[in-house]
C-alpha positions in Angstrom: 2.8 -34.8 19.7 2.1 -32.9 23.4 3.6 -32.3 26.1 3.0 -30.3 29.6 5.1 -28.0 30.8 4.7 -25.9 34.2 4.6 -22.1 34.4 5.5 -19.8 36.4 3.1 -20.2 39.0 3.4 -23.7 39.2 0.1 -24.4 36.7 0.4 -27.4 34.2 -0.5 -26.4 30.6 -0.4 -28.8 27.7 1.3 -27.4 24.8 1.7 -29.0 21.4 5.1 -29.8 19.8 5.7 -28.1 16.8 8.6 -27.4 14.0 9.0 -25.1 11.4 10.1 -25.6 8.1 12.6 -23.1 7.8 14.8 -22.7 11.1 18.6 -20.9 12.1 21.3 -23.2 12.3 22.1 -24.6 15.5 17.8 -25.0 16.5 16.5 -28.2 17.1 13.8 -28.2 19.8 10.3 -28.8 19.0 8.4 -25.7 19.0 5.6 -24.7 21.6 2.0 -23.4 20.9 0.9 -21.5 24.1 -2.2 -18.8 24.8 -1.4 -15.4 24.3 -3.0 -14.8 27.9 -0.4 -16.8 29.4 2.9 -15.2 27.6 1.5 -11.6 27.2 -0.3 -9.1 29.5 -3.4 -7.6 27.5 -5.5 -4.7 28.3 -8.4 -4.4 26.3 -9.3 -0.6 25.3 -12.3 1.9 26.8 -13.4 5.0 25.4 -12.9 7.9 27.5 -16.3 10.5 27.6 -17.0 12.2 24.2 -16.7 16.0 26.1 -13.2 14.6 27.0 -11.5 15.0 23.2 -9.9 17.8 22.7 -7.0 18.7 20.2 -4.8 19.6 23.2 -1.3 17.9 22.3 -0.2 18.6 25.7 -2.8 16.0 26.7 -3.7 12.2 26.6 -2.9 10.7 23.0 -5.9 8.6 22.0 -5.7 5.4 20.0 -9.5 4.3 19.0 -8.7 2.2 15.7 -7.1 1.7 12.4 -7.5 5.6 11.9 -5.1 6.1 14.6 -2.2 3.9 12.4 0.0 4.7 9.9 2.6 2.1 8.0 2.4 -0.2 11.9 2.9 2.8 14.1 0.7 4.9 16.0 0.3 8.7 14.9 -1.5 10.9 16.9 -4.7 12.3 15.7 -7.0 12.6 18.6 -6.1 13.8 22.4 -8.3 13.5 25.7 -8.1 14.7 29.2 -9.3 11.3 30.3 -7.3 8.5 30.9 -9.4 5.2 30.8 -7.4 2.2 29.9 -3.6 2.9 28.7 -0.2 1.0 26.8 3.2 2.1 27.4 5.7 2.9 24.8 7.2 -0.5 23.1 3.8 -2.2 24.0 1.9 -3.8 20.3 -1.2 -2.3 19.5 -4.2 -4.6 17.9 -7.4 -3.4 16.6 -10.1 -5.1 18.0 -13.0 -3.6 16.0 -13.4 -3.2 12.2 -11.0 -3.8 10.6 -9.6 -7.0 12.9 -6.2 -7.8 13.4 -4.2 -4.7 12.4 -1.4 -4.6 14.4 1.0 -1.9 15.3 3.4 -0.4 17.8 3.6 2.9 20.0 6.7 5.1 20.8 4.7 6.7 23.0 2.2 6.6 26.2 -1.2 6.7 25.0 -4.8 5.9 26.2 -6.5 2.9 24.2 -10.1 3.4 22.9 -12.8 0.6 22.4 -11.6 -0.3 19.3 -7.9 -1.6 20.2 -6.4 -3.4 22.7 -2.7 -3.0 23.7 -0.2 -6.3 24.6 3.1 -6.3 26.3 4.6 -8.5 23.3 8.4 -8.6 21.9 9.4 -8.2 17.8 8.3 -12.1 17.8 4.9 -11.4 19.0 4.1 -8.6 16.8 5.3 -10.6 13.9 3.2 -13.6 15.1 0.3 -11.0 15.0 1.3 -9.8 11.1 1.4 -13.2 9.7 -2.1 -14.1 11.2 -3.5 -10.8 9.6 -1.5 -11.2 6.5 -3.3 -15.1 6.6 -6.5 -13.6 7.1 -7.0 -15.3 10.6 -9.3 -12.4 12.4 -12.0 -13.1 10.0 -12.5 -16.8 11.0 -12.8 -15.2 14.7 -14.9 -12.1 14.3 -18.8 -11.7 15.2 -20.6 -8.8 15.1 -23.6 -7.8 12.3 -22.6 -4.1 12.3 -19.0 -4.1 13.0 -16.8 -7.1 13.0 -14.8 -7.6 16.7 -13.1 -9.8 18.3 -13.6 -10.1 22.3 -10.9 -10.2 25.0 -11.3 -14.2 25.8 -10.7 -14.5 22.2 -7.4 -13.3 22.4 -6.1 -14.9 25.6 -6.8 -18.3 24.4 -5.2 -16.9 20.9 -2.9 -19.9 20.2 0.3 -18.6 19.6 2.9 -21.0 18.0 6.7 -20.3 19.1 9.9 -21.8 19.8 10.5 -22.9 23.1 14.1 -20.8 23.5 14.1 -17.6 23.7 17.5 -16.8 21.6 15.7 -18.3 19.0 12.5 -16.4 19.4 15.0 -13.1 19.8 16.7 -14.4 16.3 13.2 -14.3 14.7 12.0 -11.6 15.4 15.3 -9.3 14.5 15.7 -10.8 11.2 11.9 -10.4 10.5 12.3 -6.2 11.8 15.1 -5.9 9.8 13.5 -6.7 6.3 10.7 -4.6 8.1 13.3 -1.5 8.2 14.6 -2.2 4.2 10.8 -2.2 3.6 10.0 1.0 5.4 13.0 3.2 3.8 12.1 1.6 0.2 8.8 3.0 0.7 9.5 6.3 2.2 12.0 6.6 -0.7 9.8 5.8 -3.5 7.1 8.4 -1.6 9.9 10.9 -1.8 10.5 10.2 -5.7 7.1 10.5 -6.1 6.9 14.0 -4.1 9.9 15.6 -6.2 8.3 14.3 -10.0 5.4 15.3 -8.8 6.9 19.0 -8.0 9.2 19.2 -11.1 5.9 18.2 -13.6 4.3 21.0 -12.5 7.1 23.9 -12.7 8.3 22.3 -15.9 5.7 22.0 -17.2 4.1 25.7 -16.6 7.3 26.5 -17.7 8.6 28.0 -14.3 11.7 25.9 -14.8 13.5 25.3 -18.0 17.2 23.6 -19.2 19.8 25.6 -19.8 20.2 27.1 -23.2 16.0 27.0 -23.8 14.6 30.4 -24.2 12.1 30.0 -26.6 8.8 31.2 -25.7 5.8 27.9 -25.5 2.6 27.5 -27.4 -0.5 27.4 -26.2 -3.1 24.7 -27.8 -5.4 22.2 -27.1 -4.5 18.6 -27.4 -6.2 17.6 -30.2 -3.6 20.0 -32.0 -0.4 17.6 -30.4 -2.8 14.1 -30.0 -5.0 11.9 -32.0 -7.5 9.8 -29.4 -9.0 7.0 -30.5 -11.3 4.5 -28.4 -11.1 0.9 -27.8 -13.1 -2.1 -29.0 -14.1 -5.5 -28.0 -12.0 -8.0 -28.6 -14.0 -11.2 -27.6 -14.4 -11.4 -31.5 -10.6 -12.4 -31.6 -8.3 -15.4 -31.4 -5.9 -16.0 -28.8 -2.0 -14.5 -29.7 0.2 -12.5 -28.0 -0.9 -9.0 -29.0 -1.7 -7.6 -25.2 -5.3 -6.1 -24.8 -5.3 -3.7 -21.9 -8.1 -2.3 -20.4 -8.5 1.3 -17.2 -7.3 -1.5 -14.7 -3.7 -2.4 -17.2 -3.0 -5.7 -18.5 -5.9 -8.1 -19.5 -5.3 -10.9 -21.9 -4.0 -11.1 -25.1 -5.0 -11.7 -28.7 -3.6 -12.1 -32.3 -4.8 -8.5 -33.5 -3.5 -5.4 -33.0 -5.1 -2.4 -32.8 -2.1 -0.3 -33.1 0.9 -0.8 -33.8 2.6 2.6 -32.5 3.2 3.9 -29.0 0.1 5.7 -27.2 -0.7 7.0 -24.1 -3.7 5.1 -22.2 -6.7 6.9 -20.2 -9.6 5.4 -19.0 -13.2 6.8 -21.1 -14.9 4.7 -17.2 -14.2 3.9 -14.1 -10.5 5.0 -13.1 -10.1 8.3 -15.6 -6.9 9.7 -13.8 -4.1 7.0 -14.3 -2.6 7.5 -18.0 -0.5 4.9 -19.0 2.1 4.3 -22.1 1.3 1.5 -24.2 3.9 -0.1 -26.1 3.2 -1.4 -29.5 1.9 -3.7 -30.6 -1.9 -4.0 -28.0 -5.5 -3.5 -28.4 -7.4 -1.9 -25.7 -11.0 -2.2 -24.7 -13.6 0.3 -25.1 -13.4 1.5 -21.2 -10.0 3.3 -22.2 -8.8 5.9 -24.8 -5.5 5.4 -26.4 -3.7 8.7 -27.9 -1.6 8.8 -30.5 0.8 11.7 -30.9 0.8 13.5 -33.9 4.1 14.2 -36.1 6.1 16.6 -34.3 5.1 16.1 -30.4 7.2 13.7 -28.1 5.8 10.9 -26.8 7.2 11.1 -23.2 7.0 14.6 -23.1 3.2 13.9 -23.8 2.7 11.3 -20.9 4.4 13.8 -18.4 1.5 16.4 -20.2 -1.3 14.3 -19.4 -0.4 13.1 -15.7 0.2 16.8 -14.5 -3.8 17.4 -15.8 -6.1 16.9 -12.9 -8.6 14.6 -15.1 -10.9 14.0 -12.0 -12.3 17.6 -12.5 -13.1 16.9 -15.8 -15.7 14.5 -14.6 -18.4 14.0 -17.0 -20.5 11.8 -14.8 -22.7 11.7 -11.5 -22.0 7.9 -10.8 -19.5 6.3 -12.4 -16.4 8.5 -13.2 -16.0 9.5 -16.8 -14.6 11.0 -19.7 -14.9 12.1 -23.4 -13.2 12.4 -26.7 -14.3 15.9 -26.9 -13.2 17.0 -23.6 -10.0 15.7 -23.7 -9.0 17.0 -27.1 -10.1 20.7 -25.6 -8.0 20.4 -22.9 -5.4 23.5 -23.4 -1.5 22.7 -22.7 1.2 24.5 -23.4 4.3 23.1 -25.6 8.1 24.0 -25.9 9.8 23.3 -29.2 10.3 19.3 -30.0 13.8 19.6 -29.0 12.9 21.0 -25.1 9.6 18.4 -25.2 12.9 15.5 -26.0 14.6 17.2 -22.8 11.3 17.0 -20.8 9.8 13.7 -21.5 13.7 11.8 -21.2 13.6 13.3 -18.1 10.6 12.0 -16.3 10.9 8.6 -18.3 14.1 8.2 -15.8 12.0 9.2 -13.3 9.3 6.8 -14.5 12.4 3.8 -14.5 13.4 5.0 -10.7 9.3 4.8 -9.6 9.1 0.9 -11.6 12.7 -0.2 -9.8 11.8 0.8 -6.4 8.1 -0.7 -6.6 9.8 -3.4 -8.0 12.3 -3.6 -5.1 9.3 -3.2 -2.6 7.3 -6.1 -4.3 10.0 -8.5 -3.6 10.5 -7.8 -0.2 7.2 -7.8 0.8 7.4 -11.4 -1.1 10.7 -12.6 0.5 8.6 -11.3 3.7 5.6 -13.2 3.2 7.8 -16.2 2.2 9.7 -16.4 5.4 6.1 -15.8 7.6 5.1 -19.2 5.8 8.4 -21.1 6.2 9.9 -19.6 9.8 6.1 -20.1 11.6 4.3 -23.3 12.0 
């Protein structure tokens, strides 16, 4: 169904009636697909002269891509006495140049560089423009053999599908910024988790900070001492069951043989060496990962905290692909409290562990309720 509505300056434009499948209460009216020229002013970016950067914060902030952007907003990186093309604060930012369809906001003034265009859009423009990237939309649009792109008639005649009130667009677009919000402190939360385990692993566990009533000096060894490693082994040879198999990437498939059946701590031998893992009993891992097994008297979660405070990337065997051995993992030297402090330790950072999986949980569902509402509230 179409209809043709007149615009402000008395021009007739055909628009095509539209409705969503998930609307607020009291909206009825067919929705409206218009160009993105005709609702939105865009300025397309230009590079000021290279001899014009400078690192000068008292000058021009410089937006020239996805660089520029950090979790939708623009940080500034790069400054220029030159002002070429330029977006306001509030205005949306869109990369126009590899990678397409990123799009962001601004607090601030800046100057736009070749490789981003700014729009004078509201909250329900800007998550019009996330659900298309989200969608993958740009890459139906983009040409380019060197670097994909996406030209300024492109997006003017951008269809852009909307309701035809604006209290309606308004409601959109504040419910959609508020989950953005949740999102956005779940993440900075989880980053600050991260920050403090990260800090307490490695004054704990150099034995700069202790619990009360520990006093006991540690004991330096190498981990073969607190550790048995063992590799992995195919298991294409084996039925189907419900033994997991687990492989440097985590979960794979699952089979109706174990390989053990007591907790270890995973590693990769190829490929992603500095991500240890616990695996619960019973599984079976392939031969691209190591599983440890502690030996009688050594705490498994003290253990795990042990191996992801060791920076395993230096112990690199390998030129191309990254890699590890048996051998230089077991002569890796630690240092180890008595089993009642290691109990202390590894109970600690195994509630830090539960806080890390509930808020990652917490951030997966929301970025699914999200992507669940992009589908149902836009046409």
């Amino acid at each position: 169904m179409s209809d043709y509505i007149t615009d402000g300056k008395g021009r007739n434009t055909m628009v095509k009636k539209l409705q969503p499948k998930l609307r607020f209460r009291g909206f009825t009216d067919a929705w409206e697909q218009r160009k993105l020229g005709r609702i939105c002013r865009i300025t397309m970016g230009q590079s000021p002269k290279g001899q014009n950067y400078t690192n000068d914060f008292n000058q021009y902030i410089l937006v020239q891509g996805n660089a520029d952007i950090v979790d939708r907003w623009v940080q500034p990186r790069v400054w220029t006495k030159e002002v070429t093309k330029t977006a306001e604060a509030g205005d949306l930012i869109l990369s126009v140049r590899a990678p397409v369809g990123v799009v962001a906001k601004t607090a601030f003034p800046i100057v736009l560089g070749r490789g981003v265009a700014g729009i004078k859009g509201g909250e329900y423009i800007y998550q019009f423009l996330f659900m298309l990237e989200a969608n993958n939309y740009w890459k139906s649009l983009s040409s380019g053999s060197t670097f994909d792109s996406i030209t300024k008639e492109q997006l003017i005649d951008l269809p852009v599908r909307q309701p035809a009130s604006e209290q309606e667009r308004n409601r959109i677009g504040k419910l959609l910024h508020i989950l953005d919000s949740i999102l956005a402190a779940e993440k900075r939360k989880l980053q600050l988790i991260e920050m403090k385990k990260r800090l307490l692993l490695q004054r704990i566990l150099s034995g700069k900070m202790r619990f009360v009533g520990f006093c006991d000096s540690w004991i330096q060894l190498k981990l073969d001492d607190a550790i048995c490693v063992c590799s992995g082994k195919d298991y294409k040879h084996l039925s189907k069951g419900n033994i997991p198999v687990y492989g440097t990437g985590g979960y794979m498939t699952s089979v109706s043989k174990a390989l053990s059946n007591r907790d270890a701590i995973g590693i990769g031998r190829k490929g992603t060496i500095d991500k240890p893992y616990v695996l619960h009993a019973p599984f079976w891992t392939v031969d691209t990962l190591f599983y440890a097994l502690p030996r009688n008297g050594y705490d498994l979660n003290f253990l795990f905290a042990v191996f992801q405070n060791i920076n395993w990337k230096s112990k690199n065997e390998s030129t191309g692909l990254p890699s590890l051995s048996k051998k230089n993992i077991e002569n890796t030297c630690i240092i180890t409290p008595s089993i009642d402090e290691q109990c202390r330790i590894g109970e600690l950072f195994s509630l830090f562990d539960s806080i890390l999986d509930e808020t990652n949980q917490k951030i997966r569902l929301l970025e699914k309720k999200k992507k669940a509402l992009l589908r149902d509230m836009f046409v």
